[in-house]
N, C-alpha and C positions, 0 to 999 in steps of 0.2 A: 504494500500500500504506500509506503514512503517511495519507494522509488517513481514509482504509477502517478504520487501526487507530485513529485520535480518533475516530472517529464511533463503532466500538464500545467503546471505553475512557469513551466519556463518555454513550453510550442503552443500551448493555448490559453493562455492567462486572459482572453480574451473570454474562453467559455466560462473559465472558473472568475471573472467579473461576473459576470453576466447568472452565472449560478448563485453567488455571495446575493446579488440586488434580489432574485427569485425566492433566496429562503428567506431574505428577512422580509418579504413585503408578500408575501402568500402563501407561507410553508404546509398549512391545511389544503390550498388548495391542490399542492402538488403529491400529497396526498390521497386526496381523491382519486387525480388523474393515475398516480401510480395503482391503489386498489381494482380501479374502473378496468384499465390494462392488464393487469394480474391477472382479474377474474376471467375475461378476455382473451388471453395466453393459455391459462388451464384448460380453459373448454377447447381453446383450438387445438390442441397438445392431445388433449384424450380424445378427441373427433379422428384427430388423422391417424392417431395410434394402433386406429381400427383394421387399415387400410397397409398392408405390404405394401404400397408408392409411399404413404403416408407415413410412415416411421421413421425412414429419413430428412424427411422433411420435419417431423414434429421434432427429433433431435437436434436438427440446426436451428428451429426457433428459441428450442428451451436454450439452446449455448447463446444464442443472439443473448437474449435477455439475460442471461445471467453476466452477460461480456456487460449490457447496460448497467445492470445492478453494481455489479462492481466499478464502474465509470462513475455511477453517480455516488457511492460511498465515499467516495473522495474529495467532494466537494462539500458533501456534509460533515466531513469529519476535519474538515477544516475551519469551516463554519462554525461549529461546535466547537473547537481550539478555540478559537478568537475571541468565541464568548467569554467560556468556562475559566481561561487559564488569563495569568498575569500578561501583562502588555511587554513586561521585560521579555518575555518568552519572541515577539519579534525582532529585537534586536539580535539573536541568534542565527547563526548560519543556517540557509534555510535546509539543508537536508536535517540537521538537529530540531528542527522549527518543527517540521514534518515528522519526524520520529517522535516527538514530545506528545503530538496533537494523534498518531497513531498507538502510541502507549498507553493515553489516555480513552479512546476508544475501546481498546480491545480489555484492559482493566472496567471497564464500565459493561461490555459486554459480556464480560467474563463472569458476572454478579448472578448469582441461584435462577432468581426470577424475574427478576428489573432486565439484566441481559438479553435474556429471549425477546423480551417486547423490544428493547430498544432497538436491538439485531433488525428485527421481521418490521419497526416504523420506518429504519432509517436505510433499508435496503425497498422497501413500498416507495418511498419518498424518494430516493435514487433513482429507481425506476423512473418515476413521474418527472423526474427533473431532466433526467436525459430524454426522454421523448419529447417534453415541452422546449428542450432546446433543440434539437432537431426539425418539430416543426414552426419554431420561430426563425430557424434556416431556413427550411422552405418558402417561407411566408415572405421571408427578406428577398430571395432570390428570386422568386416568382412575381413581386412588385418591382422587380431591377428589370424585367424580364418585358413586363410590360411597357415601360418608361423607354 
C-alpha cells in the first residue's frame, strides 16, 4: 500500500487531489455509489458464473474490482492520515508519511470488531471513489469532445 500510495502521490496526484476534495465534501455519498456497484458486481459475478463463457469473464470482473478497491484504499487511507494523525507527521519524507498513514490503517483494521467494519466501509467507499472518478473522466472528456 505504501508503495501503490508514492507511485500515485507522485504520477497522479492529480487523482489523489481530486479524491482528498470527494471525501471531504460527500464521503456518504461515495458510499452509496460504492454499495449500489457492489451489489451490482455480485449479481453480475453469480449470473455469468452460471455460464462456461461466463466464468471467465465473471473472474476478470471480480479482479477489475478488486484492482479498484485497492486503488481506492489508498486515497482513503491517506485521507484518514491527515485527519487522525499530527501535522508534524507531513513534514516527513513522504515514503515515511505513507508508511505512518498505512501503519495506522492496518492497526485500526486489525481491531476484533471495529476492523471488519472499517475494512468492508473503506474498501465500499474505494470502490465508489474510483468509479466516480473514472466517470468524472469520462464526463470531462466527452465535454472536450464536444467543444
Amino acid at each position: 500500500m505504501t508503495c501503490l500510495g508514492f507511485l500515485l502521490r507522485n504520477y497522479l496526484s492529480r487523482f489523489l487531489r481530486q479524491s482528498e476534495e470527494l471525501l471531504a465534501s460527500s464521503a456518504t455519498r461515495l458510499f452509496g455509489i460504492g454499495a449500489a456497484i457492489t451489489l451490482v458486481l455480485f449479481a453480475l459475478i453469480i449470473l455469468l458464473s452460471f455460464t462456461v463463457v461466463g466464468i471467465p469473464l465473471a473472474l476478470l470482473i471480480f479482479l477489475a474490482s478488486l484492482l479498484a478497491v485497492i486503488f481506492g484504499i489508498v486515497p482513503i487511507i491517506e485521507y484518514l492520515g491527515n485527519n487522525w494523525l499530527s501535522p508534524k507527521i507531513s513534514n516527513f519524507p513522504l515514503l515515511t508519511n505513507l508508511l505512518i498513514k498505512a501503519i495506522l490503517f492496518v492497526a485500526v483494521v486489525n481491531l476484533p470488531l471495529i476492523g471488519f467494519l472499517v475494512f468492508t466501509v473503506s474498501g465500499i467507499m474505494g470502490l465508489g471513489l474510483v468509479l466516480t472518478q473514472i466517470w468524472m473522466l469520462f464526463k470531462k472528456r466527452k465535454k472536450l469532445g464536444k467543444e
